[in-house]
N, C-alpha and C positions, 0 to 999 in steps of 0.2 A: 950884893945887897939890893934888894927890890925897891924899899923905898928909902929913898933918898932924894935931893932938894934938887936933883937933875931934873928928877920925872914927878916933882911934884908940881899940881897944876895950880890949886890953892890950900888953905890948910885942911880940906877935908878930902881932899880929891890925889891919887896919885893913878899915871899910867904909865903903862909899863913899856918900856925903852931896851925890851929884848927880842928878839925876834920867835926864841922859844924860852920857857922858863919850866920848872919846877915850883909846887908850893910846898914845903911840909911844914909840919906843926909850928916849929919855931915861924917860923914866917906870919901862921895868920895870931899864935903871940902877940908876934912884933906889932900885927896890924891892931890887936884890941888892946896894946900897950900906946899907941898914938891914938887910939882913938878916947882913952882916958884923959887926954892933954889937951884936947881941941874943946871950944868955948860950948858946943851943940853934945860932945861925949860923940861925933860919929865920924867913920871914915872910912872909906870907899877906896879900893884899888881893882882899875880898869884893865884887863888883860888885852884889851886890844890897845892898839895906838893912836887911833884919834875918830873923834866926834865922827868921822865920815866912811867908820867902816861899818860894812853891812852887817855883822854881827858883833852885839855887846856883852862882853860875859865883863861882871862886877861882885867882887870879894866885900863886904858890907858887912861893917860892925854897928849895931846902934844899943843903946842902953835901953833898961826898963823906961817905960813913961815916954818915951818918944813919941810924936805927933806926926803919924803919916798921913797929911792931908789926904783924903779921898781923892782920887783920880781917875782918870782910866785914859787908853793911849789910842788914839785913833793907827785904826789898820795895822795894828802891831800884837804880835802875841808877847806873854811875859811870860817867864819860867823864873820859879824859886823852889830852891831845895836849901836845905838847913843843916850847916855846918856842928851847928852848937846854939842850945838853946829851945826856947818855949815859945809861941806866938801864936794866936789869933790871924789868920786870913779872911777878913771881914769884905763883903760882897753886900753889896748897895743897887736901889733902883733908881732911875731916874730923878726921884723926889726926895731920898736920902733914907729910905726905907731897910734893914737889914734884909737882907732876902737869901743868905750864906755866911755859916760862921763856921770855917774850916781850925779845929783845935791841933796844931804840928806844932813838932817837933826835929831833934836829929833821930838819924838813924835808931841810936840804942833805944830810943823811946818808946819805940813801940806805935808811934804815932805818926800819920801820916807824914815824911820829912823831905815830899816833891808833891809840886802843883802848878800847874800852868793853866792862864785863861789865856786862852784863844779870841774872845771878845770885847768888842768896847762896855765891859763893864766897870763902874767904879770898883773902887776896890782900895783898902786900906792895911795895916798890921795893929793889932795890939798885942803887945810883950810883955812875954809873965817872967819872962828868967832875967837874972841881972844883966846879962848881955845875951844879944841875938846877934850870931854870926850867919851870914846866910850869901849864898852864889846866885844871882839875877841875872838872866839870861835874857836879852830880845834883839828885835833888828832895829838895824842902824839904816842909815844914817842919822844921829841925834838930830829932833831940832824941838824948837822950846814948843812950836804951837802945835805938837802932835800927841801932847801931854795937857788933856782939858782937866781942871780939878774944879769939884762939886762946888757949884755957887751956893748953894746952901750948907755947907762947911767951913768952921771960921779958916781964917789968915793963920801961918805959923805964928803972926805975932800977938794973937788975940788970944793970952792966958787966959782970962778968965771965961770966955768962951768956948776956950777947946776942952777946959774940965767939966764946964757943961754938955756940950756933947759931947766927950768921951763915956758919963757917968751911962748917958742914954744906948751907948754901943755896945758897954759892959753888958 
């Protein structure tokens, strides 16, 4: 069993505590069946073993309506490809300006279902499908100040804010 309360980090976060693993269907399931139970609807399983390895591949469920604050990660590329699900790869200027609005998908879509920035650009998701399941590839080693988020983007916690700009991103 992959996740379980061994290798769980907190309730949104599990990493993986095998040396090699398999995923199939039932597994990312299981992953958007825990991710209906968590207080945010999201949750993340990290196939490497800790914060300090050079490469992060992340199994990532989040529901419609999610708020992915605007970011971008200094000197780190990011790769997402889409398991399952609709989304918006939204691409920002310095000023919060749209400047990329990538429409993906999974595979049977039809629609682009891989993309990776190479740059420090901001960059956010908006999700049209009930759930967006998606693989987030970049390097490690984690650390919090290598992930700047747009000062002109509210807080996760500033609701009525973030339906304000989101309306403007739509």
């Amino acid at each position: 069993m992959l996740f379980n309360q061994k290798n769980r980090k907190n309730i949104e976060v599990y990493i993986s505590d095998n040396s090699s693993f398999l995923l199939i269907k039932n597994d990312i399931d299981e992953l958007l069946n825990i991710a209906k139970t968590t207080p945010r609807k999201r949750v993340r399983f990290c196939a490497h073993f800790s914060s300090n390895e050079l490469v992060h591949e992340m199994f990532i469920v989040h529901p419609r309506g999610a708020y992915v604050r605007p970011h971008k990660h200094l000197d780190k590329s990011e790769s997402m490809m889409i398991i399952e699900g609709e989304a918006d790869y939204v691409m920002f200027d310095s000023k919060g300006n749209v400047i990329n609005k990538i429409s993906m998908g999974d595979y049977q879509s039809g629609k682009p279902f891989y993309q990776c920035t190479r740059s420090e650009e901001f960059h956010s998701l908006i999700i049209h499908s009930e759930w967006l399941i998606f693989l987030e590839i970049t390097q490690g080693p984690f650390n919090k100040k290598d992930t700047i988020f747009a000062d002109w983007s509210p807080l996760d916690s500033e609701d009525g804010k973030i339906d304000k700009f989101m309306s403007k991103v739509i």
